[in-house]
N, C-alpha and C positions, 0 to 999 in steps of 0.2 A: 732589859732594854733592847730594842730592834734597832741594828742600821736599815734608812731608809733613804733612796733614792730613786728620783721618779725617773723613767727612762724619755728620752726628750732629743728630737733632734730639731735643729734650729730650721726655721724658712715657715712661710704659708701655711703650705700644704703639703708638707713634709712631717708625717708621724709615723711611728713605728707599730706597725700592723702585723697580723700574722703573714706570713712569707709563704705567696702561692706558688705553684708548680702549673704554670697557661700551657695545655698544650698547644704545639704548632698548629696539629688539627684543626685548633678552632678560631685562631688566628687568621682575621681575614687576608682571603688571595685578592691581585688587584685584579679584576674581572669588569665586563660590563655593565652597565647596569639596564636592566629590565622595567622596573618595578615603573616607571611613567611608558612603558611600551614602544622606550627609544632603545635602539641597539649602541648609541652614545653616548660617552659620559656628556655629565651634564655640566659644560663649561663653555662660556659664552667666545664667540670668535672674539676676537682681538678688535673687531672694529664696531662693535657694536657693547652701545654703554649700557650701565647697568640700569640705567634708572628706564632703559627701553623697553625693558622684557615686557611682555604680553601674552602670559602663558597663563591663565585663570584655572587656580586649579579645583575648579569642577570640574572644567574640561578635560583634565589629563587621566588618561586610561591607566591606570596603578596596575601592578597581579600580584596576586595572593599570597607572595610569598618573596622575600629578600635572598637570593641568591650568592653565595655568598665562598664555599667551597668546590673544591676541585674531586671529583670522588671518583673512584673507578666504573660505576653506575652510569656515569655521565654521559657513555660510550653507548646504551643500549637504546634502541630507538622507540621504545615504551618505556611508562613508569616504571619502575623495580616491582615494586607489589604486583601490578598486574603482569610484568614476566615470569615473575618468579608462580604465581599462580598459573597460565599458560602451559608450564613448564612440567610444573606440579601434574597438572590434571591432564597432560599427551604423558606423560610417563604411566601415572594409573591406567588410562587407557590402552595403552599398545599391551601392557602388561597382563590385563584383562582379556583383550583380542586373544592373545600368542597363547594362555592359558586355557584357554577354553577351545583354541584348534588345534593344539595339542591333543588334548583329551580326545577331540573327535575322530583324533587319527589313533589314536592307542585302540577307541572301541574299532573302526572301521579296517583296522591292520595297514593303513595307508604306513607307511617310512616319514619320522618322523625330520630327514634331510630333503625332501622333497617341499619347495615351499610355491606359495602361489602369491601372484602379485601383492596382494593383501599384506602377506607377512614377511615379504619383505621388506615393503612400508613399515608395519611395524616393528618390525628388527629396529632400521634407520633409525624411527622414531624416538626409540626407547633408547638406543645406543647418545642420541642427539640430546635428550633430557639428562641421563644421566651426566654427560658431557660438560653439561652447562651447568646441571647444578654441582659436580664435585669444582669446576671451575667459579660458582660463584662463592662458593665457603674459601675458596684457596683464595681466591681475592678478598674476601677480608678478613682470611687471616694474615696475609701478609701486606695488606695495607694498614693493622692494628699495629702491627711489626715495626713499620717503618714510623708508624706514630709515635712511639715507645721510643725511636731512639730524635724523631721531630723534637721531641718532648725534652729532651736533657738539653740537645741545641737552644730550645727557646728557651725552657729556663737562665741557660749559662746566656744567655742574651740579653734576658729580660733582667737578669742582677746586673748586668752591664750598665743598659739604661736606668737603671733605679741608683747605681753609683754615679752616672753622670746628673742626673735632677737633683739627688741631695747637693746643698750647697757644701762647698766643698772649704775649708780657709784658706784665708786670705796666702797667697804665694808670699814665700820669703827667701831670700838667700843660702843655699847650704851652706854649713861649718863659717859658723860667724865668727870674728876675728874679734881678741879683744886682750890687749896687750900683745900685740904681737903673737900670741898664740891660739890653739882650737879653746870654743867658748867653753868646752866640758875639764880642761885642766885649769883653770880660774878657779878662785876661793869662793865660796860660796857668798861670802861678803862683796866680794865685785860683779857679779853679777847681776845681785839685785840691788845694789846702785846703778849698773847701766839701762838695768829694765827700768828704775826708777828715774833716770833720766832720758832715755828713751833711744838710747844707745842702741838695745836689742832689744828686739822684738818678743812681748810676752807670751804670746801665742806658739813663739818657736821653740820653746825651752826642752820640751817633750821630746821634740826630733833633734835636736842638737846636744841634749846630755845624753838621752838615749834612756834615762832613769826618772819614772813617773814620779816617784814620791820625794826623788830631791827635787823634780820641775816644781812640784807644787810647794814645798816649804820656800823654794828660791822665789817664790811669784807670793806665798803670803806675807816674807821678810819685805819684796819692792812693795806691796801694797800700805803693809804699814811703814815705810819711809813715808811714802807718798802723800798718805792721810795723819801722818804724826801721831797713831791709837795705835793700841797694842792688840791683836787677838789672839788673847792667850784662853781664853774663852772657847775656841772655834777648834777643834781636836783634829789633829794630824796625823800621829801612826795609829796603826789597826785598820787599814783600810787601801784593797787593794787598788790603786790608779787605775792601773792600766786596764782593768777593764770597763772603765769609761774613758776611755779615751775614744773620742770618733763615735762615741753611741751614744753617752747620754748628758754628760755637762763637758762647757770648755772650758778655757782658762780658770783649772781646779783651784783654789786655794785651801780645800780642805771640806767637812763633810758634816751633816746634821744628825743628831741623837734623837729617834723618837721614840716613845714610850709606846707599845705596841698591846693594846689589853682586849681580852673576849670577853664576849657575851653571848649567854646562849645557859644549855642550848635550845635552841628553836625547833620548834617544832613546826615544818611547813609542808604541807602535801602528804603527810604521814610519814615525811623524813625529820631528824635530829640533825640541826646545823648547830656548829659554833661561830658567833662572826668577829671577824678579825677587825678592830679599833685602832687606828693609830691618830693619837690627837697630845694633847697639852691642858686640855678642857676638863678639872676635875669633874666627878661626878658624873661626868658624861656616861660612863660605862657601865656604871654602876645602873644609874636609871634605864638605859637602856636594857641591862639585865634584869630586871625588874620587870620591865617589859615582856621578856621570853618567856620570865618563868609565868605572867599571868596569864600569856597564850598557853603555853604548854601545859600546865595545870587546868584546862578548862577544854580541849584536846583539840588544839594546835588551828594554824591559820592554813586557809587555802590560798591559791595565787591562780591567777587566768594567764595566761600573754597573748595581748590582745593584737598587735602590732607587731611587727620586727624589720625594719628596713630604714638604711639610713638614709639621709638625704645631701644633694649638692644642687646647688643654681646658681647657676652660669647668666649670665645678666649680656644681652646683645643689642646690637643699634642697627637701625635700617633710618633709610634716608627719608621714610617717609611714615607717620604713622598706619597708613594702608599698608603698607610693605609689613608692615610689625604684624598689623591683624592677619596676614594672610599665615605668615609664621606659625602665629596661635590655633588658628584654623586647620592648618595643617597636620599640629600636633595634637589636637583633640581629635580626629578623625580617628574611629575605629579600625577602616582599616587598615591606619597608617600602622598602628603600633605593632603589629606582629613584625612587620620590616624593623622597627628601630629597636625591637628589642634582640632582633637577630645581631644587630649592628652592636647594640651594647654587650650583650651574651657571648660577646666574640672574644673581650677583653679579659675573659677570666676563667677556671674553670669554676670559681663561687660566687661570680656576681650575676644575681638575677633579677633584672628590672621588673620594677612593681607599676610602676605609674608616674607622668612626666605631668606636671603641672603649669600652664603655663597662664603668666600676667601680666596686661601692660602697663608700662608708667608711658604716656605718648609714644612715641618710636621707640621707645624702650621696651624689650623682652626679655621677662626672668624666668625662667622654664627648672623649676621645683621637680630634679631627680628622684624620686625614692628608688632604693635597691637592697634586697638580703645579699646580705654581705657573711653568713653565715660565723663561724665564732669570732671573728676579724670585727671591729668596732667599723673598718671598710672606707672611712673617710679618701684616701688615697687608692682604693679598689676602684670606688666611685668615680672617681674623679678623673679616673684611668677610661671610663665607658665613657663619661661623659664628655669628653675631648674626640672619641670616636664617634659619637652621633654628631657633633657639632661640626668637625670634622667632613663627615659625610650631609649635612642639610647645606655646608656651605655649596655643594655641589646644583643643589637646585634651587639655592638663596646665594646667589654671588656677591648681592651687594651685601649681605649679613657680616655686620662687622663684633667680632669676637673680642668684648670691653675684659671681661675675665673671667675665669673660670668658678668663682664664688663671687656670687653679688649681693650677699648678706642676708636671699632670701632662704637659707637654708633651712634653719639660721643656728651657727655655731655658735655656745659661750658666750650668749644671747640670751635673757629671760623675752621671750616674744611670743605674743598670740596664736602667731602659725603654728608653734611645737607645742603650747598649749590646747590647742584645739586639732590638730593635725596628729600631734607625734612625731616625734623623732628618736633612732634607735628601740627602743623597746619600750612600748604601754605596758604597762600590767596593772594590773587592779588585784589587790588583797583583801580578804575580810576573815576576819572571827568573832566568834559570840562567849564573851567572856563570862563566867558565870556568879550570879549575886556575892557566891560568898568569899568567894576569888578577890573579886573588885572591893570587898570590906577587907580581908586580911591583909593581901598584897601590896594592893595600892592605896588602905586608907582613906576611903573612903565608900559613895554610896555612886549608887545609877545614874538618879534624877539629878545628881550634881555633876556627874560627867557629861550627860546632856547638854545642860544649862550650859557649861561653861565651854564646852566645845562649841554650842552656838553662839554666842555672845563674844568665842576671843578669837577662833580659826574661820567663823563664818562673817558675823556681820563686823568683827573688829577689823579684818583683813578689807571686804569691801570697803568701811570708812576711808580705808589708806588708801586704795585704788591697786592693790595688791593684782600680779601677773601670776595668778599658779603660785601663790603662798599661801592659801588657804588652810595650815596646817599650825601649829605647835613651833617646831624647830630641825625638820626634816633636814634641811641642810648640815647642822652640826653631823648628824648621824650618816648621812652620806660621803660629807668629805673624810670623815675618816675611815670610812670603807674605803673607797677609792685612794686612798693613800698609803693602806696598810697592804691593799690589793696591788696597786701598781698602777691604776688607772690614771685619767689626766687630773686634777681636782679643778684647773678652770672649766673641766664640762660640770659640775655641781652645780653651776646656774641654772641649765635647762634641765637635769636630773633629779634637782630637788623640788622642782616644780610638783605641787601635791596636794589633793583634797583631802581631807579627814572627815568623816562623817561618822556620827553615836546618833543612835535611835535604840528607844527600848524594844527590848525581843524577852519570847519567853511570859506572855500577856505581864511586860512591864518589869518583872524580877531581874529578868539578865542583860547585858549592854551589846548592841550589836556595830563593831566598827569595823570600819574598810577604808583604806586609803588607795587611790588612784594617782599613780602615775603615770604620766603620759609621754614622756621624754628620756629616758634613763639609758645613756649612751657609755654602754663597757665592752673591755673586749676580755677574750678567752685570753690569748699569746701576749705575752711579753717579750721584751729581746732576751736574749741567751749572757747574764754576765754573771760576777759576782755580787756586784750591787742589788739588782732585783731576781736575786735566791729565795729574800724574805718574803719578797712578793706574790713569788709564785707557790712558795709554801704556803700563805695566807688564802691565797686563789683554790688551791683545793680545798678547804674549809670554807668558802663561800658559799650559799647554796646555789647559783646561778651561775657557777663554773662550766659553760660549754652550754650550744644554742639545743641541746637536747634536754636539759634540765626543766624547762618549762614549756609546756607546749599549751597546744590553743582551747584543750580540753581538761586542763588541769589535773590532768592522774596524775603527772609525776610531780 
């Protein structure tokens, strides 16, 4: 038996991700902005409305690049590359010169301290290059230096703000009164009468006993007052609180037993997986092991990864639907996006904008983030850039008004066309060719009937229904139980079990060739750090898709 608990912090847009380290470095300075060929921000006087502007932006002169940092470079009054070239080739030069009038004074017996204008030009020269260049290595080494320690700052800032945006609970009273004295010297019987009458507050029991696993039997005793049912069913010791508290469920009453079973092993890319099951669903595991061994006995399945980038859309209103279309115009312009991805690329050192999608509903604008968000599932990475580009367009959109930062066209925990035909977090596509006598021993039956009936129940039975990316068998059973025994969310199974299953014969007709595609499959490497999800993470290494290096775009590994 495995304890399992999913790790879960309450709010929107509040999950638990892997935990980045943003240098300060790349955290934008507030600077001018360039990039329309105004030395001004871009914010309208005070007497002039928004709906006056008249800036058509064909007319506006953009440059090629989003400026964006302070560097010690900044200082030189050429590009870096062509000083440092410059620099480069008067050093070899004077070098060359000094060398070769040297020599001619060695044949001619001239005194080699005797020099002529020439060479002491190039003395200077030489003296001047080297100068500059042992001065431009010491500049960045010690502006690498000062980044290193920028770096802990903004980290220790940046957990700052990430404890201020989790919602926080509800405030309550310290050392709550209850007969006259502190609530933690009371009987355990009066307690959960007041909680059950609403004396004290149930939420506080944690910080006022100070003791997780009495807070939780005193709050499963008020619950069953409350509901007049006994849960003696629902298991209490063996199970440490306190490290969910504040991470991953609140008001505990107690904890669920799941049955944790493998299957495997799998054979995929030329590696041996076992994969971790957690479900309630006999038979499941079983068939699914069935499954492995008929890959692996016929030699094993490949995988591609076609896709990898998650998505966020922020949904916005303009006063007028011209104002939307100029938005959209804006954001398809080629060479707007090197700027906005300067601007997103800022917020992380893992997040890296793929492509901004934008669509209207009349003056409405829902602009479809994708970003690698590398082994981070990245939902809250994202949503971190996309606050800074929106952020920054309001500069040269003042009347863009910011409805909210997810407008459903993401689309999260969602079966939807767009992640069906788009992708969201990871595409991949799998196939093997299982071999005739495989498919008789193993699975019992013949080819031409696997065929038949993949076309008839995953292809045109799914069409009848009007099926979203169900095109498959029972993909979802087998995925919520990954994701459960792994750690992951199980309401993303909606868009992750989204799946085509295709069988054609191979092998002129003797042997079956199938592949499933999936287009939407949103997991992450990191989980939080507790007792609770230990199981989780030990399952996660037994997955084969543990960390964004496991599958790549060419399929070797």
């Amino acid at each position: 038996m495995g304890v399992f608990c999913r790790p879960h912090v309450g709010g929107m847009l509040v999950t638990p991700v892997h935990t980045e380290k943003v240098p300060a470095s790349r955290i934008q300075r507030k600077r001018s902005f360039h990039w329309m060929g105004w030395d001004e921000d871009l914010q309208l006087p005070s007497s002039e409305p928004a709906s006056e502007i008249k800036r058509p932006l064909s007319k506006i002169k953009r440059s090629s690049s989003f400026q964006q940092l302070y560097l010690a470079s900044d200082a030189l009054p050429l590009p870096l590359a062509l000083t440092n070239k410059v620099f480069v080739l008067l050093f070899i030069a004077a070098t060359y010169f000094l060398l070769k009038r040297w020599n001619d004074k060695r044949r001619s017996s001239i005194p080699l301290h005797v020099l002529s204008f020439g060479e002491i030009l190039a003395i200077i020269a030489q003296i001047g290059s080297v100068i500059y260049l042992f001065g431009f290595f010491g500049i960045s080494y010690v502006q690498g230096d000062l980044e290193k320690e920028e770096d802990e700052i903004a980290t220790t800032n940046c957990s700052s703000i990430m404890k201020l945006q989790a919602p926080a609970p509800p405030a309550y009273q310290a050392h709550v009164q209850l007969k006259g004295q502190v609530l933690k010297e009371n009987s355990d019987e009066d307690i959960a009468s007041a909680v059950a009458s609403g004396q004290v507050p149930s939420y506080s029991l944690e910080a006022e006993l100070g003791d997780c696993e009495r807070a939780t039997s005193i709050r499963k005793t008020a619950v069953e007052m409350m509901t007049s049912k006994k849960l003696d069913g629902l298991p209490l010791s063996g199970f440490d609180y306190s490290s969910v508290l504040g991470q991953c469920c609140e008001m505990v009453v107690g904890y669920v037993q799941l049955p944790v079973g493998v299957a495997g092993p799998l054979t995929l890319n030329g590696r041996k997986y076992m994969i971790p099951m957690a479900t309630t669903e006999g038979c499941l595991v079983s068939s699914t092991n069935r499954g492995c061994k008929a890959i692996s006995l016929s030699g094993g399945a490949s995988s591609i990864l076609l896709k990898d980038g998650m998505t966020r859309a922020p949904v916005v209103s303009f006063p007028s639907a011209r104002r939307a279309a100029e938005l959209k115009f804006f954001v398809d312009a080629l060479d707007n996006m090197d700027m906005l991805c300067n601007v997103f690329n800022s917020s992380s050192r893992f997040a890296k904008l793929q492509s901004i999608q934008a669509t209207l509903a009349g003056r409405n604008v829902y602009l479809r983030f994708r970003c690698f968000t590398g082994d981070a599932m990245g939902m809250n990475m994202v949503s971190k850039g996309v606050q800074k580009v929106l952020d920054y367009l309001q500069r040269a959109f003042p009347d863009m008004d910011i409805v909210s930062i997810s407008g459903n066209y993401c689309a999260d925990k969602k079966a939807t066309a767009i992640n069906w035909i788009e992708g969201r977090g990871k595409s991949v596509v799998c196939e093997a060719v299982i071999k005739e006598e495989v498919v008789s021993k193993v699975l019992k039956t013949t080819v031409p009937a696997l065929v038949q009936l993949n076309t008839l129940k995953n292809l045109t039975g799914s069409a009848m229904a009007g099926a979203m990316g169900g095109f498959n068998a029972h993909a979802a059973n087998i995925v919520s139980a990954v994701f459960i025994a792994t750690g992951q969310d199980p309401a993303q199974n909606i868009e992750s079990s989204q799946c085509i299953t295709l069988m054609e014969h191979a092998s002129n007709g003797r042997d079956l060739y199938i592949s499933v595609t999936m287009p939407a499959i949103e997991v992450r490497r990191t989980i939080q750090e507790s007792s609770c999800t230990a199981p989780c993470r030990f399952a996660q290494n037994k997955s084969p898709y543990y960390g964004s290096e496991k599958c790549r775009l060419n399929g070797d590994k």
